[in-house]
VMD Tcl script that draws the C-alpha trace (Angstrom):
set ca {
  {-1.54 -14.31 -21.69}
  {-1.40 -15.71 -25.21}
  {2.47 -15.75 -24.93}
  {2.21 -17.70 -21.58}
  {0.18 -20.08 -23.26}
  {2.90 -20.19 -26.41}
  {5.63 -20.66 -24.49}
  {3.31 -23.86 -22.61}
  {2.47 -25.43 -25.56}
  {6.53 -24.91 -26.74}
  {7.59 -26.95 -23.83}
  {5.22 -29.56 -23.79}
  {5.60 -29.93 -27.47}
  {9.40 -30.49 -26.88}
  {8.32 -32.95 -23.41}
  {5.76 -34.65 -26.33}
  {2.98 -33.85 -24.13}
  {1.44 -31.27 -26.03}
  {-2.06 -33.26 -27.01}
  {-3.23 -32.98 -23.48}
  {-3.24 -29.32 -23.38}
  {-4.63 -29.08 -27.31}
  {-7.69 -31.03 -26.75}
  {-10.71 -29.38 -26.56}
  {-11.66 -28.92 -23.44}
  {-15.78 -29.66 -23.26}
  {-18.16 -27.05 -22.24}
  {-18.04 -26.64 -18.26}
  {-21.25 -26.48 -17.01}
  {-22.44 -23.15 -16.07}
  {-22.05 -23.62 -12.48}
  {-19.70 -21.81 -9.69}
  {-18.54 -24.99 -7.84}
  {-17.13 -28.04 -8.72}
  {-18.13 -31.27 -7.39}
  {-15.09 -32.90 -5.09}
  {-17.21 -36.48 -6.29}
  {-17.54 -37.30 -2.81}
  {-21.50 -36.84 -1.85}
  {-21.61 -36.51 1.70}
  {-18.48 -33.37 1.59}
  {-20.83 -31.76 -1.29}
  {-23.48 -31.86 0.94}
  {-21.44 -30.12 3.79}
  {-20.07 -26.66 1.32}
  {-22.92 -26.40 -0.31}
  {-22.20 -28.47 -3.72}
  {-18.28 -28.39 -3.89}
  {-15.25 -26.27 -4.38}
  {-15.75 -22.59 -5.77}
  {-14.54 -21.99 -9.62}
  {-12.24 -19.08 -9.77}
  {-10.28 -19.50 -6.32}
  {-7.93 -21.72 -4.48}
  {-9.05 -23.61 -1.86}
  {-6.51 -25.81 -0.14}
  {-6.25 -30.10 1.32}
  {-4.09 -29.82 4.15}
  {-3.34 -32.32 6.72}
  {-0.10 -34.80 7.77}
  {1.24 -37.29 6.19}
  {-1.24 -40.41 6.28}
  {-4.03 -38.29 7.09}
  {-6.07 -38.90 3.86}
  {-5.02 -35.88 1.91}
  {-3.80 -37.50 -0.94}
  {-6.92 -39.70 -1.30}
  {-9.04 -36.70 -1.03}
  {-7.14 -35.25 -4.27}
  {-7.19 -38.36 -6.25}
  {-10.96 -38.10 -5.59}
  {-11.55 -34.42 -7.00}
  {-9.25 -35.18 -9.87}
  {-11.27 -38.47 -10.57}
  {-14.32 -36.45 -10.71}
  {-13.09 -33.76 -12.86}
  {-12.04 -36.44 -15.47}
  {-15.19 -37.93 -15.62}
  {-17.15 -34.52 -15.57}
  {-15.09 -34.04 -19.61}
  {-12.62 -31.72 -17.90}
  {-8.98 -31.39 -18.38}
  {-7.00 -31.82 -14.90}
  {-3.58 -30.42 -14.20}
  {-1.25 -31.33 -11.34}
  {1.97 -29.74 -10.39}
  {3.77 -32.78 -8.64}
  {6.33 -30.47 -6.70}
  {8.06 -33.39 -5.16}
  {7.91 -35.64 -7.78}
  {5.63 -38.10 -5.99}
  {2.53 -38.85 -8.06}
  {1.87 -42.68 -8.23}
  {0.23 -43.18 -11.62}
  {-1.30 -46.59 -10.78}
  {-2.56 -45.45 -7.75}
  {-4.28 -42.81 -10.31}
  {-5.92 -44.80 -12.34}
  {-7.23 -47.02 -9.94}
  {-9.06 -44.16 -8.59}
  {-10.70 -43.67 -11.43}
  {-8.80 -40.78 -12.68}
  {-8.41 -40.21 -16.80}
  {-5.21 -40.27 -17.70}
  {-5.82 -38.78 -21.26}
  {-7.43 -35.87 -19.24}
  {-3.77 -35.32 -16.89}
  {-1.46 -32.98 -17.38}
  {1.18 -34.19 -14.92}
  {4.23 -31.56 -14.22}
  {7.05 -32.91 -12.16}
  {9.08 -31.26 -9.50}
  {12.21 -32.12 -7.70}
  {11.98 -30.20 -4.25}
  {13.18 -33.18 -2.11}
  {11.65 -33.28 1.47}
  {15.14 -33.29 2.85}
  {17.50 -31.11 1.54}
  {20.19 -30.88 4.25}
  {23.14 -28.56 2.70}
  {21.18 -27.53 -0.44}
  {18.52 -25.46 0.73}
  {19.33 -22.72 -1.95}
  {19.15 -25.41 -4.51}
  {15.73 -26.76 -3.22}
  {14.40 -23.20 -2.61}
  {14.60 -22.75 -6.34}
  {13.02 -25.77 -7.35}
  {10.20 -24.69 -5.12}
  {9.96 -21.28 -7.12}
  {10.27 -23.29 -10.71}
  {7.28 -25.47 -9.67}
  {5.67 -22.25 -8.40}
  {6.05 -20.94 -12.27}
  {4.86 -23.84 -13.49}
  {1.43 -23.51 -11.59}
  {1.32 -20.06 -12.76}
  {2.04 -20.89 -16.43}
  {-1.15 -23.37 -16.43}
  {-3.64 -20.97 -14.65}
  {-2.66 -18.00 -17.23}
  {-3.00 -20.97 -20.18}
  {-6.75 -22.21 -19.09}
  {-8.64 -24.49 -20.07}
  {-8.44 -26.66 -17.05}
  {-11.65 -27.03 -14.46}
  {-9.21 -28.56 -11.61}
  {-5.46 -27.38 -11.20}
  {-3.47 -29.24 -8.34}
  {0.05 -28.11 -6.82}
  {0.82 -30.86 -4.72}
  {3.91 -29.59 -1.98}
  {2.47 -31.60 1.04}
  {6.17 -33.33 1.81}
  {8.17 -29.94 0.96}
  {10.03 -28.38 3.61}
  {7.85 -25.94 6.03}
  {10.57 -23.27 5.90}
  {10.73 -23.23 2.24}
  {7.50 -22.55 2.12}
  {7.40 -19.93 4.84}
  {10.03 -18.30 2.55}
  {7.96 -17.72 -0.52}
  {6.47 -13.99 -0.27}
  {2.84 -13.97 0.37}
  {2.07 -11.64 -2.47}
  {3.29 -14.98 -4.26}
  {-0.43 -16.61 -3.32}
  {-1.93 -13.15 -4.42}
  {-0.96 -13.35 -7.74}
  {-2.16 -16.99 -8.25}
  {-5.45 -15.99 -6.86}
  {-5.63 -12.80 -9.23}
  {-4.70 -15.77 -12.34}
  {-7.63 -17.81 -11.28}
  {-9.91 -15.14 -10.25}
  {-13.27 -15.02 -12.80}
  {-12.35 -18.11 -14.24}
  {-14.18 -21.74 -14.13}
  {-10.82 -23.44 -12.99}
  {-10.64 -24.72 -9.47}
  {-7.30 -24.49 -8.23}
  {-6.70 -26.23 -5.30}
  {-3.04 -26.67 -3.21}
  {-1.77 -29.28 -1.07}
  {0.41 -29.03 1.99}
  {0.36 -30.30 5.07}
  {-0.91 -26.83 6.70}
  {-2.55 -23.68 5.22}
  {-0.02 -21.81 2.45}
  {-2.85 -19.33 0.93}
  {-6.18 -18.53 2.35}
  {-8.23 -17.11 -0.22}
  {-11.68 -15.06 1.19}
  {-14.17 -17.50 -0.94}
  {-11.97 -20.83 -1.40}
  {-12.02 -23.84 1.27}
  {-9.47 -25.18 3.58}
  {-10.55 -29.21 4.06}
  {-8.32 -30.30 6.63}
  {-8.08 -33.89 6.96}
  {-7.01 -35.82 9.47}
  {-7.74 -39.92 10.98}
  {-7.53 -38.85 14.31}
  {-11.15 -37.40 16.20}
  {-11.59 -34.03 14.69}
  {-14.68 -33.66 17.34}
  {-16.86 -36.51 15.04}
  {-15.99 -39.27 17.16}
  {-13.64 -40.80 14.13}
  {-10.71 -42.70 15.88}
  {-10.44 -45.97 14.08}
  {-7.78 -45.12 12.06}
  {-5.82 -47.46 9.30}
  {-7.61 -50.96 9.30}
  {-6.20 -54.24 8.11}
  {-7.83 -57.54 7.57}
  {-5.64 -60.64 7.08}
  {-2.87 -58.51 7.33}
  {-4.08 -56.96 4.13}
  {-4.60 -52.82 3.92}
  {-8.41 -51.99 4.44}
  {-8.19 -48.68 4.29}
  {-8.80 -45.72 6.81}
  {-11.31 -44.01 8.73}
  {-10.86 -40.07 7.56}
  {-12.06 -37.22 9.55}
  {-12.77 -33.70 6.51}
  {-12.87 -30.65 8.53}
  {-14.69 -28.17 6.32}
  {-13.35 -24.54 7.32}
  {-14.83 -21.73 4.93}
  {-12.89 -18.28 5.41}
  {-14.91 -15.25 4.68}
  {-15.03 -11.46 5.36}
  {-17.63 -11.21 8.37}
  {-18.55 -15.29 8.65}
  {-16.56 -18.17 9.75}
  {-18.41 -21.51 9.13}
  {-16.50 -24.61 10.25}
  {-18.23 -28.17 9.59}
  {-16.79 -31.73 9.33}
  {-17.97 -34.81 7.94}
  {-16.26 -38.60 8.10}
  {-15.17 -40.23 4.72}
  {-13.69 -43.35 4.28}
  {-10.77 -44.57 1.94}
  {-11.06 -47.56 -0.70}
  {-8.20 -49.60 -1.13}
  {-6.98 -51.71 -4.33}
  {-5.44 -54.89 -4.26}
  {-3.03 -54.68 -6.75}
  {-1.74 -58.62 -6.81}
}
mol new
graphics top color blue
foreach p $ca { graphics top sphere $p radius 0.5 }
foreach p [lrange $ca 0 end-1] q [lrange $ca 1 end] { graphics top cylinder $p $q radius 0.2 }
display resetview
């Protein structure tokens, strides 16, 4: 573990990024959840997403998923904690960030290059799936993170499918005991871990009655109507509850 952690601090010396990881990372409070910053989805799993697994945002493009990150991330930041987020496809929009309320002092931002379309190079992207992969493993075995984020929710299903499902194992062995929240994003399920969540969002009626969908006023973005489905995976129980969020937009003139 200390090497992994060298060899981190090496490369993000050499990428000059090396003063996000070195700052000290405040005290996390002694707690077993973290709070996504969005009340009403605290309310529904019992206070927020469970330190020491990975719990997953699913859902299809549009569907509210990456809002939903932006929001745990933003709440992380402004909890004192160091955030990390493996940007597999290279599609993080820092402004966008910000505006959410996210600190970007507090980011360490890894990016990817798995394209969403790799037509003759699967073999090419395959590998850039597994580098990213190595990269999320490199941060969980460094620490001092409370929310770690791999973001693959435009990568290819069948690369995906392809990585060995010991692969999630592992990760959840890294994280296991510790007060990190690591948390994936795809646009279906990749790892189910017995304690972590799967929200699964969604604008479409996910049995709440939610069907308004994307909203525009003057022909200016409102913002959306999203539907959280709360599923909880667990050895004997299966809980499943939902609750309707909605989406803040910026005008960026």
């Amino acid at each position: 573990m200390p090497l992994a952690r060298a060899e981190l601090e090496s490369l993000l010396r050499t990428r000059q990024l090396d003063r996000t990881l070195t700052t000290a990372l405040p005290a996390v409070p002694d707690t077993d959840l973290a709070s996504t910053g969005i009340a009403a989805l605290d309310a529904r799993v019992g206070g927020g997403l469970p330190r020491g697994h990975i719990s997953e945002v699913v859902g299809p493009r549009s569907s509210g998923r990456t809002s939903l990150t932006l929001q745990m991330l933003a709440a992380a930041t402004a909890r004192g904690e160091l955030v990390a987020l493996v940007d597999a496809l290279d599609m993080f929009d820092v402004e966008s960030a910000a505006a959410a309320g996210i600190d970007l002092a507090r980011l360490l931002w890894v990016r990817g290059h798995v394209v969403s379309n790799p037509g003759l190079c699967r073999d090419m992207n395959q590998r850039a799936l597994e580098q990213a992969i190595r990269a999320l493993a490199l941060i969980l075995q460094a620490g001092n993170f409370g929310l770690v984020v791999f973001d693959a929710a435009e990568a290819p299903a069948d690369a995906l499918r392809r990585l060995p499902f010991t692969t999630w194992l592992r990760l959840q062995r890294m994280v296991e005991g510790s007060q990190t929240t690591c948390v994936l994003v795809g646009g279906d399920t990749m790892a189910r871990s017995s304690a972590g969540l799967t929200l699964r969002t969604g604008v479409r009626d996910l049995g709440l009655g939610v069907s308004r969908g994307v909203r525009f006023q003057n022909r200016l973005f409102e913002g959306m109507d999203v539907a959280a489905r709360v599923v909880r995976a667990r050895a004997h129980v299966q809980e499943d509850a939902a609750v309707a969020l909605t989406t803040v937009a910026t005008n960026c003139a």
